[in-house]
N, C-alpha and C positions, 0 to 999 in steps of 0.2 A: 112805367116801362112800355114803349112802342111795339109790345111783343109783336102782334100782329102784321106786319110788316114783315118781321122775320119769318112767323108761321107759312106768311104766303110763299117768301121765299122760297120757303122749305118744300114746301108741296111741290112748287115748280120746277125745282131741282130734281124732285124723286120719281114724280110721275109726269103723264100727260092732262092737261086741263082737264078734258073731256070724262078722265078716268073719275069712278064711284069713288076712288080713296084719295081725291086731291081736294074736298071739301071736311073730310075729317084733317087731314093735315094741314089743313089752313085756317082754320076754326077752333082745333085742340091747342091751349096754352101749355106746351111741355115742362114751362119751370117751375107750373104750380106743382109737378109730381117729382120733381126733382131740386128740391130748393139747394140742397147739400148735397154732395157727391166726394168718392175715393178718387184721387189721380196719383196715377203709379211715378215715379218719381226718382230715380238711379235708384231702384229696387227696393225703395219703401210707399208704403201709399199714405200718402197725405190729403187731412181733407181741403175741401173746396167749400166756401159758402157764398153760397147764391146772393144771400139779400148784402152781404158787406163789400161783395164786389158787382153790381148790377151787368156793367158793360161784357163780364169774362162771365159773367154766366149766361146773357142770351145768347153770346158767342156758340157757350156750350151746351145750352137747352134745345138750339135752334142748327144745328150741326147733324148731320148723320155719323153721328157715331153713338157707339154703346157707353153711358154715365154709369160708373160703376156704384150701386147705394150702399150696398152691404157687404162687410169682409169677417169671412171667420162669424163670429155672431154679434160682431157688433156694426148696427146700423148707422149711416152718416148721422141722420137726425137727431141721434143719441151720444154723441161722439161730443168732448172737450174743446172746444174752440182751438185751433193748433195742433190736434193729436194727430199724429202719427203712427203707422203700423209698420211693421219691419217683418213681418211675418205672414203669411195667412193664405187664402185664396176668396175669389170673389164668392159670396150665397146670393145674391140681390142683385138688379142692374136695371135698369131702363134700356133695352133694348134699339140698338140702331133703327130709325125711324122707318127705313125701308126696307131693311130684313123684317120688319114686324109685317108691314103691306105684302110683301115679298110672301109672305105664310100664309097670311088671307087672302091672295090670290092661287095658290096653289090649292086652297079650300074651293076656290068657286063657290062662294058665298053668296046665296041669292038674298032677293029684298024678303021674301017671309021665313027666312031660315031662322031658327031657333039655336044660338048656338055657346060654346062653354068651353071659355081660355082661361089661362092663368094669368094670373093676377101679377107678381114683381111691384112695380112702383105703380102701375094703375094705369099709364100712359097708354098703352094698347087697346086694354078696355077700354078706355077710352075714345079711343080710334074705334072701335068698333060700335060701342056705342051711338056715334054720332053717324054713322054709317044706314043704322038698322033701324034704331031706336032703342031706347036701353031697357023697353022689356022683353026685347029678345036677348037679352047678352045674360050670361050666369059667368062670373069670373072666381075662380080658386086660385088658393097657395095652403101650404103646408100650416107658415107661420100664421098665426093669430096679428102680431102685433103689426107685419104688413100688410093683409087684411084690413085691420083698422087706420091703419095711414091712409092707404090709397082707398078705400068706403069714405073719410074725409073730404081727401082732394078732389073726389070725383062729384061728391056731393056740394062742393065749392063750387065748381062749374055747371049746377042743372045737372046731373047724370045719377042715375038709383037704379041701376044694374044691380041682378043677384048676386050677392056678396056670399061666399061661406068659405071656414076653414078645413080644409082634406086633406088628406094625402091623397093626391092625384093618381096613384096605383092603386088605390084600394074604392070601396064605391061611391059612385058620384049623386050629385042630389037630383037627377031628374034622367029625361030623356034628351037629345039635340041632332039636330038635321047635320050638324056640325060640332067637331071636338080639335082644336087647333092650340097644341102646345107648343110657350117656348119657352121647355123646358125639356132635357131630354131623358130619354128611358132606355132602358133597355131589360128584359122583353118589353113588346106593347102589353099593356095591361088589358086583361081579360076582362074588365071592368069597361073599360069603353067602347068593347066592341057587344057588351051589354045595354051601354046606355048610348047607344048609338040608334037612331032610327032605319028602317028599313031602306036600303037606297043612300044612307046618311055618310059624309066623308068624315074619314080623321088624317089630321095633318101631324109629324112631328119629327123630331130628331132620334135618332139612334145613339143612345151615350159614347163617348170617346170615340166618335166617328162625323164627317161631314154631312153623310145620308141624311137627305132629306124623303117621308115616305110618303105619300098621297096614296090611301086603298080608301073604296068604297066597301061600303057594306055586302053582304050576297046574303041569297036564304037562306044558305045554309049558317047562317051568322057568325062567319068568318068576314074575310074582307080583301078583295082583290086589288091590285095598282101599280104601282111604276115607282123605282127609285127616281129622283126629278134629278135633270141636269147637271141645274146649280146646286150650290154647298150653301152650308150653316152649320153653324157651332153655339151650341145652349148650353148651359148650367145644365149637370145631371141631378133629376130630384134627390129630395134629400127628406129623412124623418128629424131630426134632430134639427141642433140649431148649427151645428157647421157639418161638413163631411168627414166620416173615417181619417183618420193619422195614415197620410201617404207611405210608402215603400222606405223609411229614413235606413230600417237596419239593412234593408239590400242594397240603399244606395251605398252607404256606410261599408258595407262589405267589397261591393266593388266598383268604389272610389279611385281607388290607386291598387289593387292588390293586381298581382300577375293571374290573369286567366288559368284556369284546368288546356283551357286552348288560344293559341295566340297566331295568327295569321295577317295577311294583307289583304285589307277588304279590294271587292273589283271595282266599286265608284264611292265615287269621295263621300267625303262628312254628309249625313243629310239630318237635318234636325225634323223628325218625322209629322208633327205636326203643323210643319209649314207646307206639306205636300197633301193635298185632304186627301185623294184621291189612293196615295199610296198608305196614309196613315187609315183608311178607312176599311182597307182590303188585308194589311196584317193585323188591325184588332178581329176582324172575323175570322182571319185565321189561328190567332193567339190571343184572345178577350186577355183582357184588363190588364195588358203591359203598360208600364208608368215613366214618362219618356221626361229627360232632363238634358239641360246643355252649359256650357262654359264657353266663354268667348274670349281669347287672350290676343290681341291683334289680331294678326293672318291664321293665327290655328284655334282648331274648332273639337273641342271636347263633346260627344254624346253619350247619354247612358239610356241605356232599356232595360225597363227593371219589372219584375216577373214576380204575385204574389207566392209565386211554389219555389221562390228564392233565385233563381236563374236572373242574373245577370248578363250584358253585353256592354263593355265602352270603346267607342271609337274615336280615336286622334286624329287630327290632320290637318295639314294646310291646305286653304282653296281646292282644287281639283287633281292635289297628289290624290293616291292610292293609302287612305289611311290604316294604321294600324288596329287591329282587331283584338281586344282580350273577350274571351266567353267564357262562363262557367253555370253551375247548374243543371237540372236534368234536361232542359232545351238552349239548345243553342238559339237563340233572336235574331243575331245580327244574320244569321245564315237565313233566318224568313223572310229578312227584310230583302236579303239582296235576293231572293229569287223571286218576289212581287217586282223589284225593281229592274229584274234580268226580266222579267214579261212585259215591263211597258218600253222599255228597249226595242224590245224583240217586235212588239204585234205596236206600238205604237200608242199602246190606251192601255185601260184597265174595264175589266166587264160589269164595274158595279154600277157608275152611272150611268143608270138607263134600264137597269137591270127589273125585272117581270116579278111583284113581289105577292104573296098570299099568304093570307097571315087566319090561322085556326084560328077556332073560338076560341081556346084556353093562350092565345096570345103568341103561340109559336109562328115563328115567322120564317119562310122558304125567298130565298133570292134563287133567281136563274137568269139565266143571260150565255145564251149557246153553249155549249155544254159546261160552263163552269156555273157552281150554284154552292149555295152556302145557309145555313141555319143558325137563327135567332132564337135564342131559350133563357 
């Protein structure tokens, strides 16, 4: 295989020659960390293998996009030649090549930084490895058996980066100039702003939200910074081998049942997490709603569903006025459309950009002129 060729491509595509991260992307062989892969598929994930089909995997080793490894708890590399999945959600992924770059540049990763990402398929590490040298890089995951994949793959290419298995919330094996997860959290863990160095950044996501958070360290060993512009979307970590059993008996309750309240919404269907901006401002306002949709031609089913049982489903065609059922002790679709009545109204929303300071024990304060909002 001609990978290289592709690699450079890739690089060229992503960044500028000039740039530190266009020699790890043109250098790193992405199909050795991804030989197999899930592809979603009219709503089943079916796998992919690299070595029986050569040409459709450099296609997809060598592509910017995210190769999904693991679904539910079972990994490609582990998976029956031909299996198929009808259910589940992604745990594992090789990570879009440029949202990874995209992390480590919001790090401002210098050349003697000492730094400690997570691990997934190994691809990343790897990129950073080649970046530093791989005895500054420390790479975790939860799982063991990925851990041991990608400590393989990487050691396949020249690479012996510190390997070890954690829960990345809980504490870590050293200290680092640098902590850039993509994986996301929610609180930040109190643990990294331990093993963080003085002066030292952490990069990561905010679970069920686009927030991306860049704070440095302070003396007081909290950590100050900036919600960043742009959006991402990570895996929320996980202890076990898959994640919690989603919201089935509230979707199941209000699937088709008539609302406690039934109204006309004031803007049409929105499927919440296609909007980062607006999906990022009503989880902060209402943490861990569980958002679903249907698509039947021209009309567009949504449900908002709520661990303290509160449901919302909204009907509708293109840009009618859909119909609203709510029930439960909060009404959702009413949270939605008043975030949605203020980017209307003011044009934006306050959280990109927004002033972040995060205590030791992990709590996290957003502001952004007088609207502000807490992480706990």
């Amino acid at each position: 295989m001609d990978w290289e060729t592709h690699a450079q491509r890739l690089a060229a595509d992503t960044v500028r020659p000039e740039s530190r991260w266009y020699g790890p992307l043109a250098t790193v062989p992405r199909h050795v960390f991804v030989p197999r892969w899930w592809a979603k598929d009219r709503g089943r994930w079916v796998l992919r293998d690299g070595p029986g089909d050569p040409e459709a995997w450099v296609r997809a080793a060598y592509s910017d996009r995210t190769l999904v490894t693991r679904v539910g708890p079972l990994h490609a590399d582990d998976a029956e030649p031909g299996a198929e999945i009808t259910t589940g959600s992604p745990t594992s992924s090789s990570t879009l090549p440029g949202l990874v770059v995209s992390m480590y540049r919001h790090a401002v990763i210098g050349d003697e930084s000492d730094v400690l990402v997570t691990t997934g398929s190994g691809y990343g590490t790897a990129l950073v490895c080649r970046r530093l040298g791989d005895h500054r890089v420390t790479s975790v995951d939860v799982d063991a058996a990925l851990v041991g994949k990608a400590e393989d793959r990487l050691e396949s290419v020249g690479l012996t980066p510190q390997m070890a298995v954690c829960d990345i919330t809980g504490p870590l094996p050293g200290t680092y100039d640098r902590i850039v997860s993509t994986v996301s959290v929610r609180p930040i863990p109190a643990s990294w702003l331990a093993a963080l160095k003085p002066g030292g950044r952490l990069v990561t996501t905010i679970a069920r939200t686009g927030l991306i958070v860049t704070a440095d360290k302070g003396p007081d060993g909290g950590a100050v910074g900036r919600i960043a512009l742009d959006a991402a979307g990570f895996m929320a970590t996980r202890r076990g081998e898959d994640y919690p059993p989603g919201l089935d008996a509230v979707y199941e309750e209000g699937r088709t049942a008539e609302g406690d309240s039934v109204s006309t919404g004031r803007y049409p269907v929105l499927y919440v997490p296609d909007a980062w901006d607006v999906w990022s401002m009503l989880e902060l306002a209402v943490p861990g709603i569980e958002h679903r949709r249907a698509d039947d031609g021209d009309r567009r089913t949504v449900w908002l569903l709520h661990p303290d049982g509160s449901w919302a489903r909204a009907e509708g065609v293109w840009t009618d006025p859909p119909t609203v059922h709510q029930s439960g002790p909060r009404r959702l679709w009413d949270e939605l459309e008043r975030i949605r009545h203020r980017l209307n109204h003011e044009g934006g929303l306050p959280v990109h950009g927004a002033h972040v300071r995060i205590a030791p024990d992990g709590t996290t304060h957003l502001k952004r002129g007088a609207w502000s909002a807490t992480i706990d």
